[in-house]
PAKE-671411 format. One line per field, with one value per residue: x, y, z of N, C-alpha, C in turn; residue number from 1; residue in one letter. Coordinates in steps of 0.05 Angstrom, whole numbers. Last residue first. Layout:
// residues N
n.x c(X  ...)
n.y c(Y  ...)
n.z c(Z  ...)
ca.x c(X  ...)
ca.y c(Y  ...)
ca.z c(Z  ...)
c.x c(X  ...)
c.y c(Y  ...)
c.z c(Z  ...)
gudren c(NUM  ...)
roke c(A  ...)
// end
This chain:
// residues 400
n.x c(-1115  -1125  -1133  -1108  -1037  -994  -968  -917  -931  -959  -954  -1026  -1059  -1088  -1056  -1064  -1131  -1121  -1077  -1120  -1159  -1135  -1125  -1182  -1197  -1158  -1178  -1240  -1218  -1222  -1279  -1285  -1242  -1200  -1160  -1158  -1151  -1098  -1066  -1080  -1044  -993  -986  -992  -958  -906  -898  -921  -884  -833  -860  -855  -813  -803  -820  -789  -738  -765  -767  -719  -693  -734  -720  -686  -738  -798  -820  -857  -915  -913  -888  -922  -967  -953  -947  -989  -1036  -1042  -1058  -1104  -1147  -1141  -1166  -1212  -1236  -1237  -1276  -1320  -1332  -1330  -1375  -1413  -1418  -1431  -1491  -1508  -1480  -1492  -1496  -1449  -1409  -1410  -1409  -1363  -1327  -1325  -1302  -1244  -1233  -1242  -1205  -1164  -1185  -1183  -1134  -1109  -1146  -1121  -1064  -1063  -1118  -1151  -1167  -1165  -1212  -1240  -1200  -1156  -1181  -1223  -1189  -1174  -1228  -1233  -1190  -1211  -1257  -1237  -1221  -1261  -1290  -1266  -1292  -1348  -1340  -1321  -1363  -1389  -1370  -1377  -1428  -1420  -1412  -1366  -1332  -1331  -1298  -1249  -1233  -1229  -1186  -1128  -1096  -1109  -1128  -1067  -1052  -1078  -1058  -1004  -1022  -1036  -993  -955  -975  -979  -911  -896  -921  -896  -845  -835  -858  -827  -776  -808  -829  -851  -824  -830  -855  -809  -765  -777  -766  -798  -747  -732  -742  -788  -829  -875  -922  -919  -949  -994  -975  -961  -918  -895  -886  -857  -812  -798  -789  -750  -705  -699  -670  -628  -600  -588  -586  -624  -594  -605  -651  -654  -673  -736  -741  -722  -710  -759  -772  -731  -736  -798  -780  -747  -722  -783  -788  -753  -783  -820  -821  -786  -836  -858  -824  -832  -891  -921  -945  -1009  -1013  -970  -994  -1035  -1035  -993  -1039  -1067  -1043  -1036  -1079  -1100  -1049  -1050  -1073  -1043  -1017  -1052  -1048  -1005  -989  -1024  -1010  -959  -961  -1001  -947  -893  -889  -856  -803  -800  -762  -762  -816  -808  -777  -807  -848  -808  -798  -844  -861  -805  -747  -712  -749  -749  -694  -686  -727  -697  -651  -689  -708  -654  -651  -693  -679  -630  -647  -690  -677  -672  -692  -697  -733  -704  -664  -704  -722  -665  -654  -698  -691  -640  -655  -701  -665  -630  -670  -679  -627  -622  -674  -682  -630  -582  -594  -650  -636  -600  -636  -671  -638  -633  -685  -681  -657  -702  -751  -727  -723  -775  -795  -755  -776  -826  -821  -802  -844  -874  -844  -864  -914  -919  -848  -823  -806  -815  -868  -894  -880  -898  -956  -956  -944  -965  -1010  -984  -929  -930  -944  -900  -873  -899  -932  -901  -872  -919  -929  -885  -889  -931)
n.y c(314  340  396  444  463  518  566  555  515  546  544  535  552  501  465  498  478  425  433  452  419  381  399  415  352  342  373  366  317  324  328  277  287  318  289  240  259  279  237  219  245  238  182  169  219  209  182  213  262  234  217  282  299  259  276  313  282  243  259  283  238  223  265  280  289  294  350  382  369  314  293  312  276  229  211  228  212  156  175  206  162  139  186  191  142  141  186  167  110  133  166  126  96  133  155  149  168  235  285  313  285  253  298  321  276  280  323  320  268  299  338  312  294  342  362  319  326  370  349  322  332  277  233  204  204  158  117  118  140  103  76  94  97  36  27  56  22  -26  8  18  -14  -37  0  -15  -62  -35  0  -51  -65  -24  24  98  151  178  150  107  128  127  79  58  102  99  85  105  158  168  164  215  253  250  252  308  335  313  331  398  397  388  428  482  469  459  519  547  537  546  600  575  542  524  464  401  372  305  242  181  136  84  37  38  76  126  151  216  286  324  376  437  442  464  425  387  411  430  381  370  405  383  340  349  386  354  281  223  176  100  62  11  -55  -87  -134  -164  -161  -164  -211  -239  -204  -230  -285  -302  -252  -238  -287  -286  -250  -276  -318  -287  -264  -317  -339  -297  -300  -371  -413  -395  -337  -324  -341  -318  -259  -255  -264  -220  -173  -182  -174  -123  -100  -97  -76  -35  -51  -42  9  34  20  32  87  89  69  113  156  155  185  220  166  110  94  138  125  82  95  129  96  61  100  115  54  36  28  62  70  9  6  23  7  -49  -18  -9  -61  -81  -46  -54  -109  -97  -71  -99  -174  -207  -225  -260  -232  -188  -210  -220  -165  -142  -170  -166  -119  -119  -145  -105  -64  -82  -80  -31  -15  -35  -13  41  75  106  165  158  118  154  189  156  151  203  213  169  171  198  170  119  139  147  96  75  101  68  34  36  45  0  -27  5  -3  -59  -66  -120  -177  -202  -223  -180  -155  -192  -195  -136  -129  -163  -140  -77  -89  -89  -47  -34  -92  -128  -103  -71  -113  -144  -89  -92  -134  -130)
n.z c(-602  -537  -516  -492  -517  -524  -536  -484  -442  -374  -302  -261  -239  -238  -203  -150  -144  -135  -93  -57  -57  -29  22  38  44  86  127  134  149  206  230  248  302  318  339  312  262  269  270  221  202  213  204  149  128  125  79  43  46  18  -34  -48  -53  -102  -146  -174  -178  -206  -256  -270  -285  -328  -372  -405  -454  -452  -427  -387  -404  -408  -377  -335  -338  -328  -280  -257  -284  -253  -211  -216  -226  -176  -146  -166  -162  -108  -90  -120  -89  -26  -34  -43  1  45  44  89  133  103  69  75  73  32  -8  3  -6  -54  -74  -53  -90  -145  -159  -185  -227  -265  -260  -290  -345  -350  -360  -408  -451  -481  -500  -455  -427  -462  -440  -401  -357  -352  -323  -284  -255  -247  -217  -171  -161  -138  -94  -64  -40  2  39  44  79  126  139  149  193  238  206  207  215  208  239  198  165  186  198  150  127  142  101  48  66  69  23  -13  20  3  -64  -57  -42  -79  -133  -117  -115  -161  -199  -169  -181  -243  -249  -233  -268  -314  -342  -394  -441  -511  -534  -523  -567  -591  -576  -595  -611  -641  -625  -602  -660  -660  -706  -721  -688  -728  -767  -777  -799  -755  -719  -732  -740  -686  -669  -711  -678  -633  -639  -666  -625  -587  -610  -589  -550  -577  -545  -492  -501  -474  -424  -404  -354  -326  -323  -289  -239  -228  -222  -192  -163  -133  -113  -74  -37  -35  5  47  71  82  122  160  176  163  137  130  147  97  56  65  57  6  -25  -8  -25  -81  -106  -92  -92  -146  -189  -225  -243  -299  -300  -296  -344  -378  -373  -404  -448  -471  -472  -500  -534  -526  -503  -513  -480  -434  -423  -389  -357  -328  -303  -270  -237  -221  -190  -159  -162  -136  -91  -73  -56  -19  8  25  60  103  124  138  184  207  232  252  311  328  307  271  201  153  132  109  74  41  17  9  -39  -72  -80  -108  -150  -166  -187  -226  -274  -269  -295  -342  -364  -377  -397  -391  -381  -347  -311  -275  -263  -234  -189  -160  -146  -120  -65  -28  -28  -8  47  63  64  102  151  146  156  209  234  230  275  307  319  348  381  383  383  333  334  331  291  247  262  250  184  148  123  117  90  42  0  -8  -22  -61  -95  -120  -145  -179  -211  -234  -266  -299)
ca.x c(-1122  -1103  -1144  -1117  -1072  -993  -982  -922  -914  -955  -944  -995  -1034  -1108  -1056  -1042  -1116  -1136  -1074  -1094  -1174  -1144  -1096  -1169  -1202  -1151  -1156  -1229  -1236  -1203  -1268  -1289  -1258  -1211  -1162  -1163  -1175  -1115  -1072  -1086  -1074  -1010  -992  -1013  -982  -910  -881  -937  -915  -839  -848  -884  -833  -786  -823  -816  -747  -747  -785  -740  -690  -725  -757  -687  -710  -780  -826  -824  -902  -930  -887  -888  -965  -959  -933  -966  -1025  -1032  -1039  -1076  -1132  -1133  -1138  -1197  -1239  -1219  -1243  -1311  -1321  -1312  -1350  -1408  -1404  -1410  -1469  -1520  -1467  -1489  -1521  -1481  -1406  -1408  -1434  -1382  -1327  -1335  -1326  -1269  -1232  -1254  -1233  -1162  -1175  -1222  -1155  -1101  -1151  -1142  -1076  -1059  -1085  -1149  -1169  -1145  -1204  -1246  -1215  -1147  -1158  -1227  -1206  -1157  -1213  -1242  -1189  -1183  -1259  -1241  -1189  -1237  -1303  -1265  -1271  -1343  -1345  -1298  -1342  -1401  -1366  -1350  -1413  -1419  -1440  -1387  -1333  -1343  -1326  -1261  -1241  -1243  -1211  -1149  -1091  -1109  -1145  -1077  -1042  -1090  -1084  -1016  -1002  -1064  -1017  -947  -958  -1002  -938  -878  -918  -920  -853  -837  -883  -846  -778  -803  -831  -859  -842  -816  -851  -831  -770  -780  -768  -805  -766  -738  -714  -767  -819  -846  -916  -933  -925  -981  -992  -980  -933  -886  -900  -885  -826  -800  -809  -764  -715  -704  -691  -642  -614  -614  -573  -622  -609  -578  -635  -659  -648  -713  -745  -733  -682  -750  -784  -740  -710  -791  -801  -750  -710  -767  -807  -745  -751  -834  -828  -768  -825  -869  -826  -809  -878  -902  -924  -997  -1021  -965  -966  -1042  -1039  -986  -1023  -1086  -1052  -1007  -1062  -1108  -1061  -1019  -1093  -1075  -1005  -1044  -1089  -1022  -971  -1027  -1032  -951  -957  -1011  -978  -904  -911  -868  -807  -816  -758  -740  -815  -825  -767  -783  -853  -829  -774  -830  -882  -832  -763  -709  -734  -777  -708  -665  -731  -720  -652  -674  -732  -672  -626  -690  -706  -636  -626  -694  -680  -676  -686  -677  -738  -718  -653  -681  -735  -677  -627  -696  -716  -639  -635  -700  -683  -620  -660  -705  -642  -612  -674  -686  -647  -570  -568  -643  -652  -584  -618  -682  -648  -608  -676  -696  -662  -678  -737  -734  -699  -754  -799  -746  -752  -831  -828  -780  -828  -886  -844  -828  -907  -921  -876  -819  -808  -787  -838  -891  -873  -868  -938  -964  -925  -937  -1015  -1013  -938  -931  -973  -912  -853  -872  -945  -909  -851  -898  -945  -893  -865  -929)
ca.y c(298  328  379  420  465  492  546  580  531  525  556  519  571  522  459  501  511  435  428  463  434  368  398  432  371  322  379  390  312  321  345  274  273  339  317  235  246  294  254  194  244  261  202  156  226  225  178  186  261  243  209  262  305  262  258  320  306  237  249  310  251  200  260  289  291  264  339  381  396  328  292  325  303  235  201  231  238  162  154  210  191  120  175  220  148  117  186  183  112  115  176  150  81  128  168  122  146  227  259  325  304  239  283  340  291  252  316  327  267  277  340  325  271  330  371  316  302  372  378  308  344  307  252  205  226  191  114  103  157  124  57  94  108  42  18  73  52  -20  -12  37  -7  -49  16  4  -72  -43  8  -35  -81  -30  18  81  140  184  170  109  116  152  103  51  105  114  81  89  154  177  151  181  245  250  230  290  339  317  313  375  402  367  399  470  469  440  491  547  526  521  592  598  535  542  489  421  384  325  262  207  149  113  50  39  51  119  131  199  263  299  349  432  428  487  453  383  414  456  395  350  402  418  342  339  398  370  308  235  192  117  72  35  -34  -77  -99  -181  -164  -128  -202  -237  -200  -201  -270  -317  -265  -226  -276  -312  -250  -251  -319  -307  -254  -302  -355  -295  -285  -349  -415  -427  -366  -321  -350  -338  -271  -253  -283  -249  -178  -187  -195  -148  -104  -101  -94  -27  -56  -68  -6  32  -3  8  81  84  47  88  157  135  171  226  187  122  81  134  152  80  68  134  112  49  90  127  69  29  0  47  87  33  -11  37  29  -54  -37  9  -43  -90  -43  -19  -97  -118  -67  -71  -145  -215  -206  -273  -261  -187  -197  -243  -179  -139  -176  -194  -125  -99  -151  -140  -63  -79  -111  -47  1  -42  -45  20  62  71  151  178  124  130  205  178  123  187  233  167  152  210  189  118  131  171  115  58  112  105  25  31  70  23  -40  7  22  -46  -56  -97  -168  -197  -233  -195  -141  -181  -208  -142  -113  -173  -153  -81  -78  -110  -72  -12  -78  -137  -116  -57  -98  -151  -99  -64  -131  -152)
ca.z c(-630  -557  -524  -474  -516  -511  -550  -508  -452  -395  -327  -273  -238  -247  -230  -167  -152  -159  -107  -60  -64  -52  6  36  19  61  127  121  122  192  220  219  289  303  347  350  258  254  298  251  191  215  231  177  127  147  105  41  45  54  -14  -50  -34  -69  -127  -166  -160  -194  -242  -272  -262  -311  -349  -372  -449  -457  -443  -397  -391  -428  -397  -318  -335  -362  -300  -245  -287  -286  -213  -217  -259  -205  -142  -175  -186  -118  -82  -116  -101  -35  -19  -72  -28  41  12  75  114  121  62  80  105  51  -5  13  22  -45  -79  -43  -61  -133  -145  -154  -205  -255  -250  -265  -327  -352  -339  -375  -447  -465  -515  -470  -427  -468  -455  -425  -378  -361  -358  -304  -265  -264  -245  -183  -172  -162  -115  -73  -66  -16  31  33  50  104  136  129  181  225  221  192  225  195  246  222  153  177  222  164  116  161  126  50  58  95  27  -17  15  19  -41  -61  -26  -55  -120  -127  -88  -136  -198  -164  -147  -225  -257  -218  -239  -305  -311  -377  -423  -487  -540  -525  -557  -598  -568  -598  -591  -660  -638  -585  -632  -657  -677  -724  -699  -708  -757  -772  -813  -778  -713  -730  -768  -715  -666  -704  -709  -633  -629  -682  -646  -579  -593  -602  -550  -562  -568  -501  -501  -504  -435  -432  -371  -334  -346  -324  -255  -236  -241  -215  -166  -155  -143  -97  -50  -41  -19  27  59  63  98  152  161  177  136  127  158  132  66  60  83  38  -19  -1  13  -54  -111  -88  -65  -132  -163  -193  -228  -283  -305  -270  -327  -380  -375  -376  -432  -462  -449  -474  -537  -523  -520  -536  -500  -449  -433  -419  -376  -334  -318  -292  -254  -224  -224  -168  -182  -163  -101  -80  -84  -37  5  9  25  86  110  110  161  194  226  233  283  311  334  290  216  178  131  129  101  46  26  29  -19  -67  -63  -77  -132  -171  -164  -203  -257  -254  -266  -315  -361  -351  -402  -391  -388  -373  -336  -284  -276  -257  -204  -173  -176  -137  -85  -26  -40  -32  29  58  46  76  131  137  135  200  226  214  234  304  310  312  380  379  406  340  336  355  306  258  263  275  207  165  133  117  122  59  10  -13  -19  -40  -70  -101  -130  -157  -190  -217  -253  -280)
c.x c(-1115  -1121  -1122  -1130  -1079  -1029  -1002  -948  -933  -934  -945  -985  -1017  -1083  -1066  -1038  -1086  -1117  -1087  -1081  -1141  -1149  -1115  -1132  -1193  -1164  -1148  -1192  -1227  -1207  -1242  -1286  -1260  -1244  -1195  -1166  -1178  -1142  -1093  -1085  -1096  -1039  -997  -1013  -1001  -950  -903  -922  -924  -863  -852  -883  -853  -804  -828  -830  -767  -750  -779  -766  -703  -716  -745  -703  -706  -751  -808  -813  -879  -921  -893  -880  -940  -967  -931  -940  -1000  -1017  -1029  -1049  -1103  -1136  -1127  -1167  -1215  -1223  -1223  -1278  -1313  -1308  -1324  -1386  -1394  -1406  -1439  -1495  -1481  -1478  -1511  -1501  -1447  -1421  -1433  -1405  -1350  -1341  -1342  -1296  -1258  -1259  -1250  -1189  -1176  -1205  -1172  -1131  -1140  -1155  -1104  -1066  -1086  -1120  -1159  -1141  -1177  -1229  -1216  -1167  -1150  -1211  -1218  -1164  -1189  -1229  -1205  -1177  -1246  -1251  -1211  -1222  -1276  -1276  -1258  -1324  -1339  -1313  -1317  -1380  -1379  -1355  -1389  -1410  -1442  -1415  -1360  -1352  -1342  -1295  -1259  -1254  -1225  -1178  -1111  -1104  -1138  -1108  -1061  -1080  -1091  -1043  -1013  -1052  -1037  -976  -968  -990  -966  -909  -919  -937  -886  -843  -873  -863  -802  -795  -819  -845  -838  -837  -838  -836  -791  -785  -759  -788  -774  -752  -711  -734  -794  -850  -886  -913  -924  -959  -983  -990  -961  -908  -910  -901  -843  -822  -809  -784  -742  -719  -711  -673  -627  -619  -597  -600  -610  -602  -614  -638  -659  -694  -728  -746  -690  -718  -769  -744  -712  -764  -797  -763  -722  -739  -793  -772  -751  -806  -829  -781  -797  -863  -831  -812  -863  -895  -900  -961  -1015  -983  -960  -1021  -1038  -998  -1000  -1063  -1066  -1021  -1045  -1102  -1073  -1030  -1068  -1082  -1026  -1030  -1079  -1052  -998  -1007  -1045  -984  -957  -1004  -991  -933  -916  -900  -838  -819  -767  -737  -780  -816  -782  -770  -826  -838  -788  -802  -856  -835  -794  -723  -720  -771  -731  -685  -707  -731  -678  -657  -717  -690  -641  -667  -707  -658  -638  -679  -695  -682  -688  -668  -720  -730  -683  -674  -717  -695  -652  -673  -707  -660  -632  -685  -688  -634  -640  -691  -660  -618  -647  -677  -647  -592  -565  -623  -649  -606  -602  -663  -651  -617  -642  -693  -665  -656  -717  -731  -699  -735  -788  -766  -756  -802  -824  -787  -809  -872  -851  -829  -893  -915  -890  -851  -812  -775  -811  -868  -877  -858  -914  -956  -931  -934  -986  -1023  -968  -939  -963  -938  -881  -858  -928  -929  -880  -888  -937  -914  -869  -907)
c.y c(274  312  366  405  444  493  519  562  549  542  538  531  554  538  478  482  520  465  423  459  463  399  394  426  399  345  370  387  336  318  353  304  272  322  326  278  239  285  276  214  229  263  221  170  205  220  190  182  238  251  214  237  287  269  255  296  317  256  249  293  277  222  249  281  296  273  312  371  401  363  305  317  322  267  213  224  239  186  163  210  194  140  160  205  169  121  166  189  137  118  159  163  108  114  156  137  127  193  245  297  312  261  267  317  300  254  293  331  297  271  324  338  291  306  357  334  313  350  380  326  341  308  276  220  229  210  148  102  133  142  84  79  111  74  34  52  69  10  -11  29  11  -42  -15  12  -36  -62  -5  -12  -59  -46  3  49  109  178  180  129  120  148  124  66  87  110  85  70  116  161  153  156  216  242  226  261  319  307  305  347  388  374  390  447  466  449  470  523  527  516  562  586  562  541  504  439  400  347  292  231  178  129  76  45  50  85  117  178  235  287  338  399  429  468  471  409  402  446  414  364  389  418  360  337  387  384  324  258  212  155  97  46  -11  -46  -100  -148  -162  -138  -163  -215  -208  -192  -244  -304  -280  -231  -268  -306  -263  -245  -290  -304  -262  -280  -328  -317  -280  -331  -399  -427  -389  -337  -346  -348  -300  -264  -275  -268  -207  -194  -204  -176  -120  -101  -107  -44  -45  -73  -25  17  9  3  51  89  58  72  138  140  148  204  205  147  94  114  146  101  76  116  131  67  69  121  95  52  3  33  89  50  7  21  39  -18  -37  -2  -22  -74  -57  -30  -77  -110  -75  -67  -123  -192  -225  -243  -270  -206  -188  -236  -212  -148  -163  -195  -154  -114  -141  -144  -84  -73  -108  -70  -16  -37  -55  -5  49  65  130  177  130  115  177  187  132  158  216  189  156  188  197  136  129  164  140  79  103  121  63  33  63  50  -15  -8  25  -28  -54  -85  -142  -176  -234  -226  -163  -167  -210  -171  -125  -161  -169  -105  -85  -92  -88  -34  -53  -114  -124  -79  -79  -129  -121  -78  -110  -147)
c.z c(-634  -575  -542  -479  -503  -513  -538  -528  -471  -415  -345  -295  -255  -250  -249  -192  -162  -173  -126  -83  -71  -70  -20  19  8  36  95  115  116  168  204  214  252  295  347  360  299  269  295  270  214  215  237  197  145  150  128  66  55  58  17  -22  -33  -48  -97  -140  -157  -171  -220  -244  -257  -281  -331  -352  -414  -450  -438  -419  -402  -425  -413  -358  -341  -359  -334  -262  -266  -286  -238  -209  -240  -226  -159  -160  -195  -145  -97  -120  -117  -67  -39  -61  -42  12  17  46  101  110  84  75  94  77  23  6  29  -15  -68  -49  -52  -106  -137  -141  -186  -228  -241  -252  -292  -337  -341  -358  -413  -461  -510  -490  -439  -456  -467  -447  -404  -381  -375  -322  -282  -279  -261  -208  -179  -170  -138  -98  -83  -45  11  23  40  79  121  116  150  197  212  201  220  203  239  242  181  176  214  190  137  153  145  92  70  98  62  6  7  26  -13  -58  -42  -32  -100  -116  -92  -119  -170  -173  -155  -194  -238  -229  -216  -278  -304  -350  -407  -465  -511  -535  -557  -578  -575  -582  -598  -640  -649  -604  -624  -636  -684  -700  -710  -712  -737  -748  -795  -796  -739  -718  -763  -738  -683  -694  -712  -666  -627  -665  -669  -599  -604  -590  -568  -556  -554  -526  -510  -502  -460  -439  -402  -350  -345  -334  -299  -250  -242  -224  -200  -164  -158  -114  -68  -58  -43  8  47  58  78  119  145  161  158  146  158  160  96  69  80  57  0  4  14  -28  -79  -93  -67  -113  -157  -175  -205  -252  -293  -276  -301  -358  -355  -360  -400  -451  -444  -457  -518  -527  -515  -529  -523  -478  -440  -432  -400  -356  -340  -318  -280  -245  -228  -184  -182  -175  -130  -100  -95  -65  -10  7  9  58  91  102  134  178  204  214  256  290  313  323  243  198  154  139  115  62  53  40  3  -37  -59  -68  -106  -153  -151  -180  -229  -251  -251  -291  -340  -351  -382  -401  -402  -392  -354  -311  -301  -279  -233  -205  -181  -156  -108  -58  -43  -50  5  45  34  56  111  134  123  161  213  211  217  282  302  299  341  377  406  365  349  359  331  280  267  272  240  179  146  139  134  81  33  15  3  -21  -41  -79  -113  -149  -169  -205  -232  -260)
gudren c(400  399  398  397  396  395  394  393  392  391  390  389  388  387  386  385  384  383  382  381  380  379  378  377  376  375  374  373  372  371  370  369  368  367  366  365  364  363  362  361  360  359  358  357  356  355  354  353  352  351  350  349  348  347  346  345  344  343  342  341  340  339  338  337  336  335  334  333  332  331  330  329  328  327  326  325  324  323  322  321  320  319  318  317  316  315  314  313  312  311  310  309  308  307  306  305  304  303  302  301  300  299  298  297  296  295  294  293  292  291  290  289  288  287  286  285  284  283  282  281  280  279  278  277  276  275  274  273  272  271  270  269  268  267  266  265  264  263  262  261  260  259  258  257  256  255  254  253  252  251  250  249  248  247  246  245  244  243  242  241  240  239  238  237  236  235  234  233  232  231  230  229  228  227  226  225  224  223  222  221  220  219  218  217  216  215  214  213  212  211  210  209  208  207  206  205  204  203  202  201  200  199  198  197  196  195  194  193  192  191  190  189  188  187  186  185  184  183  182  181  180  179  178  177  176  175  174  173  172  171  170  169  168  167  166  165  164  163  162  161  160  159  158  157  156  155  154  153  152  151  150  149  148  147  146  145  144  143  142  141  140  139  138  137  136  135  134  133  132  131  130  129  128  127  126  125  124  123  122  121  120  119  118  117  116  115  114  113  112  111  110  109  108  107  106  105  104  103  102  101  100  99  98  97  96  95  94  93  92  91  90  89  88  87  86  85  84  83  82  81  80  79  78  77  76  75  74  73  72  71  70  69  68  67  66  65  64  63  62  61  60  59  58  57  56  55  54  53  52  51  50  49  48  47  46  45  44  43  42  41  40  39  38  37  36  35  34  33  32  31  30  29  28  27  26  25  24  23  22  21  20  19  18  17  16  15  14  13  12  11  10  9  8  7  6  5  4  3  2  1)
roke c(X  X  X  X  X  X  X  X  X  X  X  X  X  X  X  X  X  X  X  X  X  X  X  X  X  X  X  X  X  X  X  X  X  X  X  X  X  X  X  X  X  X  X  X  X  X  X  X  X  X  X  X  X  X  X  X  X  X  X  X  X  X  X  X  X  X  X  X  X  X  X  X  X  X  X  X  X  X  X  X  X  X  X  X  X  X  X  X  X  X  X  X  X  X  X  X  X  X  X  X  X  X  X  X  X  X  X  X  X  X  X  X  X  X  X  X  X  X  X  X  X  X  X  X  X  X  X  X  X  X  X  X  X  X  X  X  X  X  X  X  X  X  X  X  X  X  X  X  X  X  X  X  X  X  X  X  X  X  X  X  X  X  X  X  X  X  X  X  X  X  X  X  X  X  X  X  X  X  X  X  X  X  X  X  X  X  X  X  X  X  X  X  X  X  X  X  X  X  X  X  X  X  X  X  X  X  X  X  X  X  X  X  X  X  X  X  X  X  X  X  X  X  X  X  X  X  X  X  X  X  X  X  X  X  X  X  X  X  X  X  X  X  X  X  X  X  X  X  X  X  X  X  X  X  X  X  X  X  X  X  X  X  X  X  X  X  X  X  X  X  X  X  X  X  X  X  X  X  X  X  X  X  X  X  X  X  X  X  X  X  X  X  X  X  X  X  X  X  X  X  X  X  X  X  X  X  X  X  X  X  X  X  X  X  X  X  X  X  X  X  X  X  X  X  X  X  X  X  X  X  X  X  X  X  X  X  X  X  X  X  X  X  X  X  X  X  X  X  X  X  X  X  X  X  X  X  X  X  X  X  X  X  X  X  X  X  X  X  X  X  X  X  X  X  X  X  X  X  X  X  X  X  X  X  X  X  X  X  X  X  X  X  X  X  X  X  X  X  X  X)
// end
C-alpha cells in the first residue's frame, strides 16, 4: 500500500497535473516534464546511497524518511510559483523516488528475510501495479473538483497520515549475520543437499551464494537489461497512443487498447507468483524480455486488427520484469549488500526512463512505426545479455 501511494504521488503525477501546472504557472508543459526528468536523474544519483543506508539500518527508516521528503516536496509543489520553485520541489520529490520506490522496497524485504524475500517482493509489484489506476482517477478528480495545487497537498498529507504509518509498523531489521556464519550456512545447505527452510525477519536467510564468475560483468550486464527494457516500457508508457496509430489504429481504439496494458502486467506477475515461481529469475527475466518484441512482430505483420495481442503481450513481459528486477540481482548476488548493489544497477535505469519520452518521441516523428525496430532491437539486447549472463559455479534454473 505504501509503494503504490509513493508511485501514484510521485512516478503517475505528471500524466494528469503537468498541463494544468504548466498553465498556471505560466510555463510551458515541456518545462514540468523536464523538471520531472531531473527529479529522475536525482533519484538515481540517490539511490545506491538509500541501498547502502538499507543494508545498515534496515528500511523502516529509510521509507519513513521518504514519507517526509514526498510529503516536504509534494507541499512545496502545491505553493510553487515560477520555474524556480517548480524544479526545486520536483528535485525533493526525486530525492524521495530514489529512497522510497520498489528499489528500496525491494531492499527492505531482502534485508528482513534474506533469500527468501521472492514472494514479498512478488506481492509488493502484484499491488503496487494499479498505482495508476488508483492515482490517475483520484488526481483527476481532485484536480477537477479542487485544482492542482489542492491535489498535490492531498497527495502530501497521505503520506504523512498513511504512508509514514504503515512503513513505521515494518518490523526492525535483525542485526546481520558476520560472513562466516553466513559462509557456513551455505556449506551445509550445499553439503546436505536440501533447501533451506523459511526464515522470519529475526532469522533472515542470508547464506552466501556459490562463487560467481565475473561479477563485474554480471552487474554491467544486469544494469543494461535494466536499462534497455526501462526504457522501453517507459517510452511504451508515453508514446503507445501514437504508436497504435501509426499502426492503422484509430484514436479512440488506440486508447481502449492501451488500457489493456495494466491489466496484462498483473496478470503477468500472477504468473511469476504462480508456475513460473518454480523457475530460477533468469529464466523468467528472459521469457519478459521477449514479450515486447513479440508483440511487435504480430502488430507489424497482422496489422491493427493484432493491436490487443501487441498490448497485451508487452504488459505481460513488462509485469515479469517488474519482479525480475528485484529477484534477479538476488538470486545472482545474493542478500548481503543487495540494498546498495540495487542501487547501482539502477541508476542507469533511471536516466533511461529520463531520457527515453524524447528519445523515443523523436524516434517515432523520424522513423514512424519504424521506431518499433528501435524498442525490439534494445528488447532483443537485452534477451541476449541475460543468454551471456555469468552464473555462479552450480547454479540451476529450476528451483524446488
Amino acid at each position: 500500500m505504501a509503494q503504490t501511494l509513493a508511485w501514484a504521488s510521485s512516478y503517475y503525477l505528471p500524466a494528469l497535473l503537468a498541463a494544468p501546472m504548466a498553465h498556471d504557472l505560466g510555463v510551458a508543459t515541456t518545462t514540468v516534464f523536464a523538471a520531472f526528468s531531473v527529479a529522475m536523474l536525482l533519484a538515481a544519483a540517490v539511490g545506491p546511497a538509500a541501498g547502502r543506508a538499507i543494508d545498515r539500518l534496515g528500511g523502516r527508516p529509510v521509507l519513513i524518511g521518504s514519507n517526509l521528503v514526498f510529503a516536504a516536496g509534494l507541499g512545496a509543489l502545491a505553493v510553487a510559483q515560477g520555474p524556480w520553485t517548480l524544479f526545486a520541489a520536483w528535485l525533493l520529490i526525486g530525492a524521495a523516488m530514489g529512497s522510497g520506490l520498489y528499489e528500496a522496497g525491494f531492499a527492505t524485504l531482502v534485508r528482513l528475510w534474506g533469500h527468501g524475500a521472492r514472494g514479498g517482493i512478488t506481492g509488493i509489484t502484484l499491488i503496487a501495479g494499479f498505482a495508476s489506476t488508483v492515482g490517475w482517477p483520484l488526481s483527476a478528480w481532485l484536480e477537477a473538483e479542487f485544482g492542482w495545487r489542492v491535489a498535490c497537498a492531498a497527495w502530501a498529507l497521505l503520506h504523512l497520515g498513511l504512508g509514514l504509518p504503515l512503513n513505521a509498523s515494518l518490523p526492525k531489521a535483525a542485526p546481520l549475520p558476520s560472513a562466516s556464519s553466513a559462509t557456513a550456512s551455505a556449506e551445509d545447505t550445499t553439503d546436505t543437499g536440501r533447501t533451506a527452510p523459511v526464515h522470519t525477519s529475526d532469522a533472515p536467510d542470508f547464506a552466501t551464494p556459490p562463487p560467481l564468475a565475473h561479477p563485474l560483468r554480471a552487474g554491467l550486464l544486469l544494469s543494461f537489461v535494466f536499462a534497455a527494457t526501462w526504457f522501453v516500457s517507459t517510452a511504451m508508457a508515453s508514446h503507445l497512443p501514437a504508436v497504435l496509430q501509426l499502426a492503422g489504429a484509430g484514436a479512440a481504439a488506440a486508447v481502449a487498447v492501451g488500457s489493456l496494458i495494466g491489466p496484462a502486467q498483473v496478470a503477468g506477475r500472477l504468473m511469476e507468483a504462480g508456475w513460473l515461481r518454480r523457475l530460477h529469475p533468469l529464466l523468467s527475466a528472459r521469457l519478459a524480455a521477449l514479450g515486447h518484441p513479440a508483440g511487435v512482430l504480430v502488430l507489424v505483420g497482422l496489422g491493427p486488427v493484432a493491436a490487443p495481442a501487441f498490448a497485451i503481450l508487452h504488459g505481460l513481459g513488462n509485469g515479469i520484469m517488474t519482479i525480475a528486477k528485484g529477484t534477479l540481482p538476488l538470486a545472482i548476488f545474493g542478500p548481503r549488500g543487495y540494498g546498495q548493489m540495487q542501487g547501482l544497477l539502477m541508476a542507469p535505469t533511471r536516466l533511461a526512463q529520463a531520457a527515453s519520452p524524447l528519445l523515443f518521441g523523436a524516434a517515432l516523428e523520424g522513423w514512424g512505426l519504424g521506431a518499433m525496430a528501435l524498442s525490439s532491437g534494445l528488447c532483443l539486447l537485452a534477451f541476449g545479455a541475460l543468454i551471456v549472463l555469468p552464473r555462479a559455479s552450480g547454479m540451476t534454473l529450476r528451483q524446488d
